[in-house]
VEXDREN-53949 format. One record per residue: residue in three letters; x, y, z of N, C-alpha, C in turn. Coordinates in nm, 4 decimals, always signed. Atoms other than C-alpha are relative to their C-alpha. Layout:
REM residues N
[ALA [X Y Z] [X Y Z] [X Y Z]],
...
This chain:
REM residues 84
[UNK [-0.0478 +0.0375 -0.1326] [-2.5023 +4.8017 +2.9655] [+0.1450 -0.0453 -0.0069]],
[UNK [-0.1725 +0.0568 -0.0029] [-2.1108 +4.7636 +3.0323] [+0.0189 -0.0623 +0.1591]],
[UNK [-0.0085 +0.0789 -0.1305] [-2.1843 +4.6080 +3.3462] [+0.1213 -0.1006 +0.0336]],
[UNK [-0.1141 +0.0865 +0.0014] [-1.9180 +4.3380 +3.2589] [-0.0852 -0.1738 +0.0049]],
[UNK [+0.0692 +0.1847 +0.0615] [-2.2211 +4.0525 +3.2095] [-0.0218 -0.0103 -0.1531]],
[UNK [-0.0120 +0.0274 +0.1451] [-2.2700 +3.8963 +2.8837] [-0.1690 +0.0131 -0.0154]],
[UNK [+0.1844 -0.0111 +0.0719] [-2.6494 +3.9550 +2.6987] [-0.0287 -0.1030 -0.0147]],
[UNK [+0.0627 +0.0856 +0.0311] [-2.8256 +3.6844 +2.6629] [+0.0362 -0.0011 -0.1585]],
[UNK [-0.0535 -0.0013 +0.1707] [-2.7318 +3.7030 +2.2774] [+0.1074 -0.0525 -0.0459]],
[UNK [-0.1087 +0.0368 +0.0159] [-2.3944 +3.6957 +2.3463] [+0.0400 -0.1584 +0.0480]],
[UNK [-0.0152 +0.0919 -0.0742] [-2.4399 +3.3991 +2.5763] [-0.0381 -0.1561 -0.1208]],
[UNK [+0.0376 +0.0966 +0.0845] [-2.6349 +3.2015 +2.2984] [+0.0873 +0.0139 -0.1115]],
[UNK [-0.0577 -0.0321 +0.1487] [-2.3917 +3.3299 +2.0032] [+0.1391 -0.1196 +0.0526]],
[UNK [-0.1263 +0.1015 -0.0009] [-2.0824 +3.1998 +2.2197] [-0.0428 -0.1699 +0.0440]],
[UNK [+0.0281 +0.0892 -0.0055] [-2.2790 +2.8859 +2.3278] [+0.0053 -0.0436 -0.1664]],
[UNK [-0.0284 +0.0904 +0.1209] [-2.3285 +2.7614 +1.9431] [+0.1020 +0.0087 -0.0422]],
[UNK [-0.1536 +0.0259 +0.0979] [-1.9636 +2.8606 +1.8329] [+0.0857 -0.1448 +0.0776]],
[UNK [-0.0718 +0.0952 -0.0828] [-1.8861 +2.6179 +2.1299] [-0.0394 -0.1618 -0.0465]],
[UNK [+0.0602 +0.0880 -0.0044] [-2.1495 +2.3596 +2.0237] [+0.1193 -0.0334 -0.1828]],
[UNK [-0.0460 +0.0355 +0.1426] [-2.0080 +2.3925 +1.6211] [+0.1462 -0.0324 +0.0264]],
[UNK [-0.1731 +0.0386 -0.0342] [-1.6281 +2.4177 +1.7268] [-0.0280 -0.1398 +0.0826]],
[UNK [+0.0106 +0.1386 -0.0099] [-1.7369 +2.0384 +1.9067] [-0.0402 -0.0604 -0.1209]],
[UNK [+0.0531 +0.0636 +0.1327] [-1.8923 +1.9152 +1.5823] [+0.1304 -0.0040 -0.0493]],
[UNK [-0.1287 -0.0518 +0.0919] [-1.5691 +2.0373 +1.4188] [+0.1404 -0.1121 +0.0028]],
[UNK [-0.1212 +0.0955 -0.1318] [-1.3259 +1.8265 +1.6488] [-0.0337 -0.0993 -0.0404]],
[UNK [+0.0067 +0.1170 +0.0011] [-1.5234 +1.5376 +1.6786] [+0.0102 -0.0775 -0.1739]],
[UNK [+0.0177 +0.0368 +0.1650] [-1.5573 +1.5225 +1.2856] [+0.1448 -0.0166 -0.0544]],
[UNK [-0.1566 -0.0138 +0.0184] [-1.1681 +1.5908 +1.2547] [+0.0282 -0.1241 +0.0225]],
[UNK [-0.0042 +0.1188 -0.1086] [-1.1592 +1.3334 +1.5477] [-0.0305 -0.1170 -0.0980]],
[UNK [+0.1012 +0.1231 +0.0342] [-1.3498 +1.0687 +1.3181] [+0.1030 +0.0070 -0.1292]],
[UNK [-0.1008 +0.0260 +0.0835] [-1.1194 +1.1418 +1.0038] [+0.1402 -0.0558 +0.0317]],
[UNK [-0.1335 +0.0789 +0.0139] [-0.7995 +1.0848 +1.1509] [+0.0134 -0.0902 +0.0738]],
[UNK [-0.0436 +0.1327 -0.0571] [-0.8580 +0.7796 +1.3302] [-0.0267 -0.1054 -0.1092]],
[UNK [-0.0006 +0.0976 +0.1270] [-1.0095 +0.6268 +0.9924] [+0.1132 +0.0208 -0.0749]],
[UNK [-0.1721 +0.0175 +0.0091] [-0.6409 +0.7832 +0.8774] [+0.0989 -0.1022 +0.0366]],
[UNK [-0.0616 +0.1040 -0.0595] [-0.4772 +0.6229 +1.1077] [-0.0125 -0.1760 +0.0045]],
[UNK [+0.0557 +0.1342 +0.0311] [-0.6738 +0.2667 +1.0454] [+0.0855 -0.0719 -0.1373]],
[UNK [+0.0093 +0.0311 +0.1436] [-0.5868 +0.2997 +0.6789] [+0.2005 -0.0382 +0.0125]],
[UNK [-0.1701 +0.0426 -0.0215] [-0.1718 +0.3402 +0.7562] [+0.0142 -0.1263 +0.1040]],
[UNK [-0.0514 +0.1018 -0.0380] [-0.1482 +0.0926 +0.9772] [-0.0183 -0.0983 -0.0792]],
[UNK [+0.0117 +0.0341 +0.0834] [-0.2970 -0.0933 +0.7654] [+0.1025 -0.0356 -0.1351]],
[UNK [-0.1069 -0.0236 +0.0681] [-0.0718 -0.0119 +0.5193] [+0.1462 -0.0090 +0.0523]],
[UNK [-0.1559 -0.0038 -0.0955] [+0.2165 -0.0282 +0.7471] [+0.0380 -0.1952 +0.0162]],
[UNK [-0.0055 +0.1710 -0.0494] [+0.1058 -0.4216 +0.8325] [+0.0522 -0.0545 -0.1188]],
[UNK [-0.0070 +0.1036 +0.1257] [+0.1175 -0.5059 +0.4449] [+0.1179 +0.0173 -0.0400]],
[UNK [-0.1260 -0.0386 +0.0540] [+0.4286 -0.3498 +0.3738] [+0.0841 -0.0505 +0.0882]],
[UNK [-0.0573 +0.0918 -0.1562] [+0.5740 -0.5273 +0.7131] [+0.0301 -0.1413 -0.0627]],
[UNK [-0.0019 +0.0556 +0.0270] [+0.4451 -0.8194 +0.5684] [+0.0784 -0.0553 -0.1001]],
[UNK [-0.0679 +0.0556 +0.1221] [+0.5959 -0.8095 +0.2156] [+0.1495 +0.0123 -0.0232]],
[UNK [-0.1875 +0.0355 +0.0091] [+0.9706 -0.7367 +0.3126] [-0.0106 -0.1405 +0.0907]],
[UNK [-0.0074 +0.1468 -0.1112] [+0.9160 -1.0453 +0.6240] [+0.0120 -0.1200 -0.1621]],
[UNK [-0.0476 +0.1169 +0.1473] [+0.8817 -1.2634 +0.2399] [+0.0686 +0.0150 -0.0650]],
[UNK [-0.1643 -0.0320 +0.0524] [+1.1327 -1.0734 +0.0609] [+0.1022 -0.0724 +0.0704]],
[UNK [-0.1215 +0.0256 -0.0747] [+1.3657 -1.1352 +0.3232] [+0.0231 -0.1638 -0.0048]],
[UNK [+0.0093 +0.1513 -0.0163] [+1.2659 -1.4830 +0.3655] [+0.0794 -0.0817 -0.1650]],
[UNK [-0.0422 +0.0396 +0.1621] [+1.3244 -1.5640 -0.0424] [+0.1524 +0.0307 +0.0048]],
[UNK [-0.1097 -0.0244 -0.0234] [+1.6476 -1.3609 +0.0150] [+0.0500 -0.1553 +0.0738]],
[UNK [-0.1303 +0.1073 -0.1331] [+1.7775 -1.6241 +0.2898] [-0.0240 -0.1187 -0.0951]],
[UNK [+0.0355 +0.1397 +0.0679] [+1.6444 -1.8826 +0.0562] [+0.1267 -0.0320 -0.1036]],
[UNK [-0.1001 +0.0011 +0.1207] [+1.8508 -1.7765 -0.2378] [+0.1359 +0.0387 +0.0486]],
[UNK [-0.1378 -0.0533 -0.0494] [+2.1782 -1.6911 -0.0540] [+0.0391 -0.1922 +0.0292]],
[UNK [+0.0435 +0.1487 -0.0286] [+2.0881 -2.0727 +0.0675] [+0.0751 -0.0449 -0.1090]],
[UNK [-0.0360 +0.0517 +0.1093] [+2.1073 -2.1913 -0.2421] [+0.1400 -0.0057 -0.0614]],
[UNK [-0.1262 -0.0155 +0.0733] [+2.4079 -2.0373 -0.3929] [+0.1206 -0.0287 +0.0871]],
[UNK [-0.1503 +0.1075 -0.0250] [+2.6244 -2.1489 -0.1189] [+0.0170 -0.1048 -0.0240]],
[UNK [+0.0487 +0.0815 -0.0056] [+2.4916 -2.4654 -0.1625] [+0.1103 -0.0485 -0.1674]],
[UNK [-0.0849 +0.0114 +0.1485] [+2.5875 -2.4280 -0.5702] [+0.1691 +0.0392 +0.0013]],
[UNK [-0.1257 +0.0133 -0.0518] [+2.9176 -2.3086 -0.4605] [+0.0941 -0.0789 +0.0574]],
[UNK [-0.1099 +0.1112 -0.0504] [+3.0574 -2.5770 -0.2639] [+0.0109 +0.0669 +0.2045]],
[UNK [-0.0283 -0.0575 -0.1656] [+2.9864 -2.3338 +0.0701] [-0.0975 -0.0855 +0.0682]],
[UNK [+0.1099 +0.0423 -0.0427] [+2.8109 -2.6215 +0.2178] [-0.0666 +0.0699 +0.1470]],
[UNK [+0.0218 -0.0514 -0.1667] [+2.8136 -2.4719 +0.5899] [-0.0120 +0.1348 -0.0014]],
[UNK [+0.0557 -0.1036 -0.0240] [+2.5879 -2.1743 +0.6132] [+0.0297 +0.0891 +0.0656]],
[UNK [-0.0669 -0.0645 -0.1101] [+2.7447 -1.8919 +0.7605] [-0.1165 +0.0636 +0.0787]],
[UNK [+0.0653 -0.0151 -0.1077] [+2.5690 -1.8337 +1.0723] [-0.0833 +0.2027 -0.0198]],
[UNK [+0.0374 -0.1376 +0.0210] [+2.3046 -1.4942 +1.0492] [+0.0084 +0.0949 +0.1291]],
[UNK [-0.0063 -0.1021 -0.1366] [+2.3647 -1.1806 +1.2566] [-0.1554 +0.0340 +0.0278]],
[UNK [+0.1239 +0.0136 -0.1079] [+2.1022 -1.1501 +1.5348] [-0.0564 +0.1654 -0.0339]],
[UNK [+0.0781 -0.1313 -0.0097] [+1.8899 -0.8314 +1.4303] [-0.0629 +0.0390 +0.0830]],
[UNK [+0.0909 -0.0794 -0.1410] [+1.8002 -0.5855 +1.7202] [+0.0963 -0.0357 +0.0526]],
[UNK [-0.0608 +0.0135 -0.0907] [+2.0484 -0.7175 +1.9117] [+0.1258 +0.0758 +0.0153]],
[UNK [-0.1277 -0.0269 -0.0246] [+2.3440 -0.5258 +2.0196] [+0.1256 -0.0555 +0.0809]],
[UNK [-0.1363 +0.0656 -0.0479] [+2.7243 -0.6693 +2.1077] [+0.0408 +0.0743 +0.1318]],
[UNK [-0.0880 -0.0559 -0.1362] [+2.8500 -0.5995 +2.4439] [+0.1453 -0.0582 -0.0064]],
């Protein structure tokens, strides 16, 4: 029959490629949001460990003016901020 309807065969063949191509997705779907969990993650700790770097930095810059004789801290530039 070239009628231009689909067989019942065809109807159930493209119904499960539809049902497996959802399995497929949602399973994709389920990896890269536990991806995504894992970098942020990873994004927070590595956030975290320059925020103490930096901090030790200001500590020890501290210091050595301090050992220098620079008693008066030169004032830190405002990060993020831009000069008008």
């Amino acid at each position: 029959m070239e009628s231009g309807v689909e067989g019942e065969g065809e109807v159930m063949n493209n119904f499960k490629n539809i049902i497996e191509k959802l399995r497929n997705l949602e399973t994709e779907r389920k990896n890269l949001m536990l991806e995504i969990e894992e970098l942020k993650k990873m994004a927070d700790s590595k956030a975290k460990a320059l925020e103490s770097e930096v901090s030790m930095l200001r500590e020890e810059v501290k210091s050595l003016r301090v050992l220098l004789g620079a008693e008066e801290p030169e004032p830190q530039p405002e990060v993020g901020r831009k000069k008008r």
